[in-house]
N, C-alpha and C positions, 0 to 999 in steps of 0.2 A: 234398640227400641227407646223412643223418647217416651216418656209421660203424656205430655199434653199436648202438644202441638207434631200431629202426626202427617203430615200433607207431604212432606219430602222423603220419610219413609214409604207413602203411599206408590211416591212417585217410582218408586226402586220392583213393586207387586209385579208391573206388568212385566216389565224386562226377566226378571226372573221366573215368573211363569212361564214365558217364551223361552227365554236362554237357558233357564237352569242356575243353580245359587250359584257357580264360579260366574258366568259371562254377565249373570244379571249386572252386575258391577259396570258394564259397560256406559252404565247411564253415566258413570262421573265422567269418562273421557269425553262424552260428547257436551256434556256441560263444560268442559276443561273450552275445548273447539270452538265453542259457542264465546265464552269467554275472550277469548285468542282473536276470536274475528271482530267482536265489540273494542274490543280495546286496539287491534289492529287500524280500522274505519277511525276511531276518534284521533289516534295519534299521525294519522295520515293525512287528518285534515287539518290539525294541528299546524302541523311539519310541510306543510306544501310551501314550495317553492326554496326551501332551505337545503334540501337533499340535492347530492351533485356540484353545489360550488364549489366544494374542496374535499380534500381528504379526510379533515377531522370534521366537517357537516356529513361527508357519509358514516362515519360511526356513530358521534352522536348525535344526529341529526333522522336516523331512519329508523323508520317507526318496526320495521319488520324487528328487526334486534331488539327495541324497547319491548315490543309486545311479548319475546319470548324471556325477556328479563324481569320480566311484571309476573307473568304465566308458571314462569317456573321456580319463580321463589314463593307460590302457595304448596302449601306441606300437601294439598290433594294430589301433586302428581306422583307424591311415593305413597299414596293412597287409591290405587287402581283396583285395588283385591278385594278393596272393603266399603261396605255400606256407607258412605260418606255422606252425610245429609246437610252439613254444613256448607258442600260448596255448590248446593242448589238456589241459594238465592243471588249468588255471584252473576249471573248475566242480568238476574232482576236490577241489583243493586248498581250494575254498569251502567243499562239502561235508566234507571232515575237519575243517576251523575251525566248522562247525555242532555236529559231535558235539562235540568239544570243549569248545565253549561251553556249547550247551542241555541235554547229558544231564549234568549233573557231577554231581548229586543221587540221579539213577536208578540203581537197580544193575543193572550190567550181567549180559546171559547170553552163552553162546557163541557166539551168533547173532551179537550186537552187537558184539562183541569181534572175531569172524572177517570182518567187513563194514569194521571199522574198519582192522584187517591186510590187506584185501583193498583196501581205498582206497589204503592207505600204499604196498603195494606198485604199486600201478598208476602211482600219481603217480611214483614212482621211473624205471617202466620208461617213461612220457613222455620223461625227460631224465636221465640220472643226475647231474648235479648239481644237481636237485630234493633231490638225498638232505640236505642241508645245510639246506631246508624240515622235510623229512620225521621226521627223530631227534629235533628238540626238541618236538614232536606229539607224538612216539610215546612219548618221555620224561612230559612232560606228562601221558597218556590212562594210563600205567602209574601213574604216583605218584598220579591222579585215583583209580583204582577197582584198585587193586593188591588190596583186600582182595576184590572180586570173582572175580582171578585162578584158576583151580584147574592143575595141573599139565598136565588136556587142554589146557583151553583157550592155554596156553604154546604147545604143541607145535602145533597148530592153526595160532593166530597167526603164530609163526615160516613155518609149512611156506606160509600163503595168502599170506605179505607178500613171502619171497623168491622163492616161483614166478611169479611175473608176469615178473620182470627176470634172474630167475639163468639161462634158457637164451639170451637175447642175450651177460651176462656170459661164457657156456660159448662162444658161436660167437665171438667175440671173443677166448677164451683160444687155441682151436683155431687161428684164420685169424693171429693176427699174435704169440703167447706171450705176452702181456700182458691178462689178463681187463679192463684201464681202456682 
């Protein structure tokens, strides 16, 4: 059990009600999966057209191998048995290094903007000290498409990134006078 940010322990209730406290555990594998298939798609697109010229482009050149080289050097996969809450914001935090990465050219709308606020904050309210991930992201996605910015979409941003985490931060303030 964490303290204060309870949202990925929350996420572990259902499966366990369902499965029983051994299989409940099964949410990590499918986060592990989840994981596997994002990192899979980025490195395949990466890698297109480099796979198959030769023999040493198909080893390191293929994204299947890097993903299970990526995948199984996080300590969650000798962590299957147990309540693991730290590698639930791993497909979040894939997907904010997707936007990141592939839209840098595109100009963003509100939508996209508020989706990427919306990721940043959830990844937060997984762990807060996620947040040490999360500011050079969000630094980053600001200086990327700042000239996209409009004054809504600020306010937007702001209001969908710290809603996710700011009422644990509040029950936390309440229950012990220290919002950390």
């Amino acid at each position: 059990q964490v303290w204060g940010f309870r949202l990925p322990d929350r996420l572990f209730y259902y499966f366990r009600l369902i499965l029983g406290f051994r299989f409940g555990t099964i949410l990590n594998s499918i986060v592990i999966a989840i994981a596997f298939v994002q990192i899979y798609n980025l490195l395949q697109r990466w890698m297109k057209g480099e796979y198959g010229k030769s023999v040493l482009n198909n080893v390191f050149c293929n994204p299947l191998l890097w993903s299970l080289v990526i995948v199984l050097q996080l300590d969650a996969i000798f962590m299957y048995g147990t309540y693991y809450v730290d590698v639930m914001a791993l497909p979040i935090a894939i997907e904010v290094i997707r936007i990141l990465l592939e839209e840098r050219e595109e100009e963003q709308n509100t939508s996209t903007i508020t989706y990427f606020a919306l990721l940043s904050g959830v990844w937060i309210a997984f762990k807060l000290t996620n947040i040490i991930f999360v500011v050079p992201c969000v630094l980053l996605y600001v200086y990327q498409h700042i000239k996209n910015f409009k004054i809504y979409d600020w306010g937007i941003a702001i209001v969908c990134g710290a809603f996710t985490w700011s009422d644990y931060i509040i029950y936390n303030w309440v229950s012990t006078g220290n919002p950390v």
